[in-house]
C-alpha positions as CSV (number, residue, x, y, z in Angstrom):
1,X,79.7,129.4,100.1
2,X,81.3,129.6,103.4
3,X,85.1,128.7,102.9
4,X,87.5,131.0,103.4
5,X,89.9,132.8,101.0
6,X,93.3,131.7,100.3
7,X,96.3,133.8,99.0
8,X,99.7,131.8,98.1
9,X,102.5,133.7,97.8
10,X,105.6,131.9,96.2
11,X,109.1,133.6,96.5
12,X,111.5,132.3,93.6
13,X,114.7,130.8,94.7
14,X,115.1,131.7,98.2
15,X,116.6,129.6,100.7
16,X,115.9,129.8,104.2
17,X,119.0,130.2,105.4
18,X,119.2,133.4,104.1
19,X,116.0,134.9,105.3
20,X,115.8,136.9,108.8
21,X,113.6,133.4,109.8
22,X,117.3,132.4,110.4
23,X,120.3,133.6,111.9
24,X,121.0,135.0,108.9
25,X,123.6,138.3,109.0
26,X,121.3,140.3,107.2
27,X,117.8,141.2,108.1
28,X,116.3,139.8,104.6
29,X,112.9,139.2,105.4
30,X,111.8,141.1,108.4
31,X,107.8,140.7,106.8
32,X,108.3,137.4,106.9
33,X,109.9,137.3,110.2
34,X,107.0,139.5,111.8
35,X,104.0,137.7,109.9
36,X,105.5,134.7,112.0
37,X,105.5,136.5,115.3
38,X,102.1,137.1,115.1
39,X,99.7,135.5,117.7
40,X,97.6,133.8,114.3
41,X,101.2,133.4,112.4
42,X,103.8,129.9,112.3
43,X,107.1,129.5,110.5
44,X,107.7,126.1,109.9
45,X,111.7,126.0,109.6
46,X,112.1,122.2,108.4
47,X,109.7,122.8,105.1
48,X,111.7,121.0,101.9
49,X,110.4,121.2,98.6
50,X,109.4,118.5,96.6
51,X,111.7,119.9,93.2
52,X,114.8,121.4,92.3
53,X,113.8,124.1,90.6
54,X,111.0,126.4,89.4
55,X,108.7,123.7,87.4
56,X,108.7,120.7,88.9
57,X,108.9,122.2,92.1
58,X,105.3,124.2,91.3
59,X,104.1,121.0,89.3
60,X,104.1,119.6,93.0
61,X,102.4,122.8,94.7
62,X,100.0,123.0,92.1
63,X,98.5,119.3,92.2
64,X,99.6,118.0,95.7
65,X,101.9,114.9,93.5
66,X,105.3,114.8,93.4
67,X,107.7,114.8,90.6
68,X,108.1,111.2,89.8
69,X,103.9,111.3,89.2
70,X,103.5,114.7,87.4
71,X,107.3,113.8,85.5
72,X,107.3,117.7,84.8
73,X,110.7,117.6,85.7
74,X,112.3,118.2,81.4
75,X,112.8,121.3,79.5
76,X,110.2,119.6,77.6
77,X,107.6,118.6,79.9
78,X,104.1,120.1,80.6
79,X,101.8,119.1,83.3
80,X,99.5,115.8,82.3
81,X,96.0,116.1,81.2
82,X,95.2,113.5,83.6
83,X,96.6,115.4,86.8
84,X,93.8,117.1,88.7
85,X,95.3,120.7,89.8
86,X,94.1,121.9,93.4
87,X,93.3,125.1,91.0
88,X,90.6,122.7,89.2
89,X,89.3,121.4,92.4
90,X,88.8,125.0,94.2
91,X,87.3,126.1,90.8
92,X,85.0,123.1,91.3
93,X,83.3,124.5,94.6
94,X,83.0,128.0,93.7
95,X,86.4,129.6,94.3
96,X,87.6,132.0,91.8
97,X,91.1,131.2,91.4
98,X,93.3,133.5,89.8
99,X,96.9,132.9,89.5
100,X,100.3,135.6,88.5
101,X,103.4,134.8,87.3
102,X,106.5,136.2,85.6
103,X,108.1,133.1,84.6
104,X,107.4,131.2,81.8
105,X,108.2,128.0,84.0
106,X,104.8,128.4,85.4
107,X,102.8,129.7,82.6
108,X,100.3,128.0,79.7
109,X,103.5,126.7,78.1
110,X,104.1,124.3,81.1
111,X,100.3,123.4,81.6
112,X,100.5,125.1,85.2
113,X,97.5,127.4,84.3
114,X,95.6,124.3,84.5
115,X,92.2,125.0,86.5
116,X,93.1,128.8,86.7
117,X,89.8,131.1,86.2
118,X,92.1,134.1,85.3
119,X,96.1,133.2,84.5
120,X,98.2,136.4,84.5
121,X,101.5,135.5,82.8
122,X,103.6,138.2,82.4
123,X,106.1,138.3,79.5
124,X,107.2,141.3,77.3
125,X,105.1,140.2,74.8
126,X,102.2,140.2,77.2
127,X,102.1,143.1,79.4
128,X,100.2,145.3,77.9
129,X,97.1,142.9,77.8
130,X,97.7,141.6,81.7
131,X,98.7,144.9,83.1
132,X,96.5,147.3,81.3
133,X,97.1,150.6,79.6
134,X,96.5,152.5,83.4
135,X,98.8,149.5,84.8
136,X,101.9,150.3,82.4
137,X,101.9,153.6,83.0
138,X,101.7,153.2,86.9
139,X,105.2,150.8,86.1
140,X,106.4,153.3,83.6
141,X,106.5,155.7,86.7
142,X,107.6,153.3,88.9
143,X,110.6,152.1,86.4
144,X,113.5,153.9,88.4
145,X,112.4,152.8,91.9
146,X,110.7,149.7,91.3
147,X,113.2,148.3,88.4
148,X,116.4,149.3,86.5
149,X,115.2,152.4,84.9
150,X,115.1,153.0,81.2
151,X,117.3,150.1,79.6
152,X,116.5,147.6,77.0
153,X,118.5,145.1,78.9
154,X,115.4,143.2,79.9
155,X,118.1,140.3,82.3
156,X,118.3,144.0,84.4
157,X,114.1,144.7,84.4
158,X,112.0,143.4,87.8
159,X,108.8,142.4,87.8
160,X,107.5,142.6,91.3
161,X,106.0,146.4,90.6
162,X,103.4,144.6,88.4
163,X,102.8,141.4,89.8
164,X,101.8,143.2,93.2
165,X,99.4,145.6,91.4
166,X,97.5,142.9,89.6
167,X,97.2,140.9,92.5
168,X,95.9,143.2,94.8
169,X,93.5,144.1,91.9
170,X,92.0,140.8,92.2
171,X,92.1,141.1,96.1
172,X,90.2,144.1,96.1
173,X,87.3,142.7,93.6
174,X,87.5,139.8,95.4
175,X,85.9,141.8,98.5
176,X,82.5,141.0,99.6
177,X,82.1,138.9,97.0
178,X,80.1,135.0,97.8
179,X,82.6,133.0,95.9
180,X,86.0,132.6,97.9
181,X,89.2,133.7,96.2
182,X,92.0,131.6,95.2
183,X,95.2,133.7,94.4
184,X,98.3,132.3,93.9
185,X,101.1,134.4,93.4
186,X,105.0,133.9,92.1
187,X,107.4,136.6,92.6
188,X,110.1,135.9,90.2
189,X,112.6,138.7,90.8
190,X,114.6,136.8,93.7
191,X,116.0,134.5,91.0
192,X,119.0,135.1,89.0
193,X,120.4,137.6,87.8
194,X,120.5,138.9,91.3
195,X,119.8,142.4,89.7
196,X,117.6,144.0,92.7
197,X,115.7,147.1,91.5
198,X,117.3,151.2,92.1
199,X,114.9,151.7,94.9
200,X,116.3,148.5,97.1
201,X,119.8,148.4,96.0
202,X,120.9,151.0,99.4
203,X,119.5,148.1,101.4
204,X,122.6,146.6,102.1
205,X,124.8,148.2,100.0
206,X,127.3,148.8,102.9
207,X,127.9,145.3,103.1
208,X,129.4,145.5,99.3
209,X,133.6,145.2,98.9
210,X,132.9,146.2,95.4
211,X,131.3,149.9,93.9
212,X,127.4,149.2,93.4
213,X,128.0,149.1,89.6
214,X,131.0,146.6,89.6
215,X,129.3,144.2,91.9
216,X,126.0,144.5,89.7
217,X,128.0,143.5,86.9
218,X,129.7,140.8,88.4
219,X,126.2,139.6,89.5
220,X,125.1,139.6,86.2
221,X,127.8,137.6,84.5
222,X,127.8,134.8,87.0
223,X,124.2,134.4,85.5
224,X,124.5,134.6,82.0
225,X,128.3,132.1,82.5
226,X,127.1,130.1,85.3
227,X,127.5,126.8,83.2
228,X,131.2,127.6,82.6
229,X,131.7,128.7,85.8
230,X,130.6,125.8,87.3
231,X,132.7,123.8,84.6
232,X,135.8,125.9,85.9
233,X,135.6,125.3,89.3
234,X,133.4,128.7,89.9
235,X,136.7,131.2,89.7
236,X,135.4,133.8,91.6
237,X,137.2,135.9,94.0
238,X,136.1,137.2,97.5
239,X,134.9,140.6,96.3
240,X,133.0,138.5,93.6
241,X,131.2,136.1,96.4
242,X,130.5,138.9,98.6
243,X,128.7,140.9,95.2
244,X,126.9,138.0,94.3
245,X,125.6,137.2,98.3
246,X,124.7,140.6,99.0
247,X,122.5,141.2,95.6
248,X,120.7,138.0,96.4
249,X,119.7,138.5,99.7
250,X,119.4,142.5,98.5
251,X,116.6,140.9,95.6
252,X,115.1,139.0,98.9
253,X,114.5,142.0,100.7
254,X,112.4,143.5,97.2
255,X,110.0,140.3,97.0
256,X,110.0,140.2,101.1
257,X,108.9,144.0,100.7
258,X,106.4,143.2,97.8
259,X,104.6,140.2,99.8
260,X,104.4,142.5,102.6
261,X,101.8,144.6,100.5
262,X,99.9,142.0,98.9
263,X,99.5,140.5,102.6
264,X,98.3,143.5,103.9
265,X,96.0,144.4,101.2
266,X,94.7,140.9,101.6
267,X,94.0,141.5,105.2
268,X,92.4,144.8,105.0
269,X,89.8,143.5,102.5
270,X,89.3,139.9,103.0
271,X,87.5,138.3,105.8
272,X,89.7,136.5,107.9
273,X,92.2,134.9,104.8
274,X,94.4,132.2,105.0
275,X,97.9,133.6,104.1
276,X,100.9,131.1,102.8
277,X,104.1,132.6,102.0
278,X,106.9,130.0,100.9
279,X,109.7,129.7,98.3
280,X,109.8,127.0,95.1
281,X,113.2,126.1,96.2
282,X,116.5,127.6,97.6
283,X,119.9,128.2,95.8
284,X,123.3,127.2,95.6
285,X,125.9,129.5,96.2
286,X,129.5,127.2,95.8
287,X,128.0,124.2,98.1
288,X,128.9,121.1,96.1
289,X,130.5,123.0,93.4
290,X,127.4,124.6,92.1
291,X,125.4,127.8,91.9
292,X,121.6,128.3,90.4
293,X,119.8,125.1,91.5
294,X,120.5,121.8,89.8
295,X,121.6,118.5,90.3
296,X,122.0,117.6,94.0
297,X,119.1,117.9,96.3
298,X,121.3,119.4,99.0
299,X,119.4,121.4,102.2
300,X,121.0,124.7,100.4
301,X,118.1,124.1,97.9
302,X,115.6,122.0,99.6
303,X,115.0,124.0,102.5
304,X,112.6,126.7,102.4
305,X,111.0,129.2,104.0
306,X,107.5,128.4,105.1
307,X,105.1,130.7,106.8
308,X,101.2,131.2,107.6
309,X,98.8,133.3,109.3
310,X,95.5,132.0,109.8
311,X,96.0,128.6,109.6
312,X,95.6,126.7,113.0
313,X,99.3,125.5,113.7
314,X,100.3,124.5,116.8
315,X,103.8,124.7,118.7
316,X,104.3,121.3,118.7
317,X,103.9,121.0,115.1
318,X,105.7,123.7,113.5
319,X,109.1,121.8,114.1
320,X,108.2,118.5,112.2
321,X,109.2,117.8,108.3
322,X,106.8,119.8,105.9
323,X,106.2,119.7,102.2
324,X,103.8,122.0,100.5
325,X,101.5,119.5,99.8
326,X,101.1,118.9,103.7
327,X,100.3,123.0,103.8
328,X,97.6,121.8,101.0
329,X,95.9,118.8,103.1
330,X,96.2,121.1,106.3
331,X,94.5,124.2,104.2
332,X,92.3,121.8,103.2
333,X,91.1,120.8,106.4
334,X,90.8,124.4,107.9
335,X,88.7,125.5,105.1
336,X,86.3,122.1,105.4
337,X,87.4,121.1,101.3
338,X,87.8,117.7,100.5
339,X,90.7,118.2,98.4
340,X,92.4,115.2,96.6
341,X,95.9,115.8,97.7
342,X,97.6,112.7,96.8
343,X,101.5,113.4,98.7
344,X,100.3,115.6,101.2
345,X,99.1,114.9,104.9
346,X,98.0,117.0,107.5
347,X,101.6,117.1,109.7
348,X,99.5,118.2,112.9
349,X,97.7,114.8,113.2
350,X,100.4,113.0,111.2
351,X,103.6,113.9,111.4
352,X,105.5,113.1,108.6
353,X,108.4,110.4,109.1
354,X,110.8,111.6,105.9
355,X,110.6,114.4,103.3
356,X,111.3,113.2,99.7
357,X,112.8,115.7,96.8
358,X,113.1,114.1,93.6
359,X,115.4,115.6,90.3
360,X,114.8,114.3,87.4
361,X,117.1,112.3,84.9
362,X,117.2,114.4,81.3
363,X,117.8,118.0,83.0
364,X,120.5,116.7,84.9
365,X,121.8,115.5,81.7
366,X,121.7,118.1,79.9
367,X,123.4,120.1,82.6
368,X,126.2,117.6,82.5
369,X,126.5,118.0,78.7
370,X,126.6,122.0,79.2
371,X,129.2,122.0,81.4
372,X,131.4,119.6,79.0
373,X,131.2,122.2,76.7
374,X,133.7,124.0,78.4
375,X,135.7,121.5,80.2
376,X,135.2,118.2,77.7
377,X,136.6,115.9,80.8
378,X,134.7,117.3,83.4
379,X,134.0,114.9,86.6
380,X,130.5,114.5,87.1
381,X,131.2,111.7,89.1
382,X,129.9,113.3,92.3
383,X,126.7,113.3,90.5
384,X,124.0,110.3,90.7
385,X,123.0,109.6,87.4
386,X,119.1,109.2,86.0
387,X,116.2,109.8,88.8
388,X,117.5,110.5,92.1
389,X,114.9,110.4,95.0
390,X,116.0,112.0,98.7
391,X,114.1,110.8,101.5
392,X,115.2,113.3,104.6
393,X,114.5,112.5,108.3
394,X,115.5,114.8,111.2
395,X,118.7,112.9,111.5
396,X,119.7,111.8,108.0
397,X,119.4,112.6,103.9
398,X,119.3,108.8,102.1
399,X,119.5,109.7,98.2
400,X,119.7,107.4,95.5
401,X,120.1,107.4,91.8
402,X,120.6,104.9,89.0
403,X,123.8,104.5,90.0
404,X,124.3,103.7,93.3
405,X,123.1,105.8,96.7
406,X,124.6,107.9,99.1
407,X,124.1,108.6,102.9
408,X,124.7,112.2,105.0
409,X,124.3,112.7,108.1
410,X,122.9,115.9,108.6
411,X,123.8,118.5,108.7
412,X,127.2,117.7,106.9
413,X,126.6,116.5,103.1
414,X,129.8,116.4,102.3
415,X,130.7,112.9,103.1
416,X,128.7,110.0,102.5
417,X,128.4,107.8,105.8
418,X,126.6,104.6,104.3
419,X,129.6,102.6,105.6
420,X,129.5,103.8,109.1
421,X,125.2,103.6,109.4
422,X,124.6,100.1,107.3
423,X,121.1,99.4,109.0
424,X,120.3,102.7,108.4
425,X,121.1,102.8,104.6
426,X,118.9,99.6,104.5
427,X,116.2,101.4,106.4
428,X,115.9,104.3,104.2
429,X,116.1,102.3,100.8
430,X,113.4,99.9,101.5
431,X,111.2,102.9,103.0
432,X,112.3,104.5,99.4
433,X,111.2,101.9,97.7
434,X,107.8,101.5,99.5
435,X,107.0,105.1,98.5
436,X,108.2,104.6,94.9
437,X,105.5,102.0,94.5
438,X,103.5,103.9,95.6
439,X,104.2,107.4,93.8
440,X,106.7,106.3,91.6
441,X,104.3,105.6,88.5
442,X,104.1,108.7,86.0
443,X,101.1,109.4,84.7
444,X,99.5,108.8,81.3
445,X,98.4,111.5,79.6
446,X,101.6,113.4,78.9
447,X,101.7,116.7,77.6
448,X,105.1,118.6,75.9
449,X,105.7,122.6,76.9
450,X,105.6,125.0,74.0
451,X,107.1,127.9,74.2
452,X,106.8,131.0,72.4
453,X,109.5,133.2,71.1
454,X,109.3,135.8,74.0
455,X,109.1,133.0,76.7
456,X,112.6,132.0,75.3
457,X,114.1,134.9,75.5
458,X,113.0,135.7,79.0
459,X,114.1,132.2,80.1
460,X,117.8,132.7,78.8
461,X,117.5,135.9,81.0
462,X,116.9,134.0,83.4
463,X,119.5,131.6,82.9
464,X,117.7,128.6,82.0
465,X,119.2,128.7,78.3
């Protein structure tokens, strides 16, 4: 077959604001930044995801539906059996699609390997068989540059070393071959901790009011105790925010630098691919009184870096409102597939009126229930309760929860405006409503996540537990 080949590359947790596709202080992403530039390249600066964080946010990427249809949005939840993954349909005309990952949020456990030819999850109790012995050795003499060195401490450890080599494995087979390649790549090691590997730490490092080893630890604590934190107020310091900003946009730079090789391995053996490089979502870093991403689908964690090369993109439509099933219909379309992207529309014919970011009722619960823990009267008051659905225009963000609804005008999300803009608030709910009846109907075939003893673990390093 004839269609072309398509490598995804998914950056975990980075918000756009802090890539060099901004005005950003620190040159983050300058891969990114010159992949745009390029006379085939776009950046797409208003791209919001559909999730809050890592699965439901990929759920969406992964099957073109949103939350409220794939409900993968629960410690507990795994994608339906009756939700057809764009991974399935490629598979379906001859693509070999091949997927990588480093978090058990996007693994079997969550059903995300659905339709996946080859699924590379890697996990300590799993990298021997996806790496290889030859692969492990070439990390073992990469550990000091490409990771922490020799520690047990596997919160310190990055992944990106070995996610790169596999991928561009595949790439390379992938050459000259009939059947197109599908690769879809997630580089984890932007999330939390913030622990950027030895080789990467000098990148910014004169930006730091703290010694290298202080700050590292102060990055790593705000992980494991963000719950309390948060609880507390988040009593940190300004040599504490200034560690914890640097080593996140320092981890940045390492999976900026990492999806510049897999890019360029891509184009020096694929015919003419078509390249996506986004993020799941962004990160809070105090907005709202918050850090990770939960609760409040605020721009901090919403908007997302979006950029292409080969796809045809126009000026005049790289401004509009994007979601990353839109980049799935408008792939679609360039490569002459009939995908079944249910959310998505092509933005260059039909530019999308609102973006819509759902977060799911029992997660935000729990999150509640963790942070009560520490402080038993907490105020989650600034917090809709069950299923809150954001619909996001140019001008406006209209959110609504079980309880009650809320109006910003952008870009200030501090103070609610319903009051001021009544037609507007009566606008947005009723064009809420339409889509809810349209997408707001789960579907049937529900599935639970199962997770192995080593997933766990690596998820509490993570912070998820």
């Amino acid at each position: 077959m004839s269609s072309r080949d398509i490598v995804w590359i998914t950056l975990e947790s980075v918000r756009r604001d802090h890539t060099s596709l901004s005005n950003h202080e620190r040159d983050t992403t300058p891969f990114l930044r010159e992949l745009a530039s390029e006379r085939r390249g776009a950046s797409f600066p208003n791209c919001h995801s559909h999730g809050l964080w890592t699965r439901p946010s990929s759920a969406s990427i992964l099957s073109g539906t949103p939350p409220s249809t794939h409900r993968v949005w629960s410690y507990d939840a795994a994608l339906p059996g009756d939700v057809r993954s764009i991974p399935e349909q490629l598979s379906e005309v001859g693509y070999q699609t091949v997927a990588v990952s480093p978090n058990a949020q996007l693994s079997d456990a969550t059903g995300l390997n659905a339709g996946f030819d080859t699924f590379h999850y890697l996990g300590r109790e799993t990298l021997l068989r996806e790496a290889g012995f030859t692969g492990m050795l070439r990390y073992a003499a990469n550990l000091r540059r490409h990771s922490a060195g020799f520690t047990t401490d596997t919160a310190k450890h990055c992944l990106g070393y070995l996610n790169k080599t596999i991928a561009t494995d595949h790439i390379e087979r992938a050459a000259g071959d009939e059947d197109p390649l599908f690769l879809y790549l997630h580089l984890g090691d932007s999330h939390r901790p913030y622990y950027p590997p030895r080789g990467w730490r000098d990148r910014f490092a004169d930006d730091l009011e703290l010694p290298m080893k202080r700050a590292l630890a102060v990055a790593l604590e705000m992980s494991l105790d963000t719950h309390r934190l948060i609880a507390q107020g988040i009593p940190l310091d300004d040599q504490q925010w200034n560690a914890i900003e640097v080593l996140y946009d320092t981890a940045i730079s390492y999976v900026d630098d990492i999806a510049a090789e897999v890019v360029a391995t891509a184009r020096e053996h694929l015919e003419d691919p078509l390249i996506v490089v986004t993020a799941d979502h962004g990160e809070f870093l105090g907005e709202h009184g918050l850090l990770s991403h939960m609760l409040v689908p605020h721009t901090c964690v919403t908007n997302v870096p979006l950029v292409t090369y080969g796809l045809e993109a126009p000026a005049s439509a790289t401004d509009r409102l994007v979601q990353h099933a839109d980049v799935l219909s408008m792939l679609s379309a360039d490569c002459g597939l009939d995908l079944d992207v249910p959310v998505g529309q092509d933005i260059r014919h039909e530019p999308r009126e609102f973006a819509v970011t759902q977060r799911g009722p029992d997660r935000a619960a729990r999150k509640i229930e963790a942070f009560r823990e520490y402080v038993p009267d907490f105020d989650a008051s600034r917090f809709r309760e069950g299923l809150v659905t954001s619909l996001r225009t140019e001008e406006f963000r209209y959110q609504r929860g079980d309880d009650g609804a809320d109006l910003y005008r952008l870009p200030d999300e501090t103070a609610s405006v319903n009051d001021d803009y009544p037609d507007v608030c009566a606008s947005m709910d009723e064009a809420l409503e339409t889509w809810l009846e349209t997408f707001g109907h789960g579907a049937s075939d529900r599935r639970t996540a199962s997770f192995t003893d080593g997933m766990q673990r690596q998820l509490q390093d993570l912070g998820y537990l």
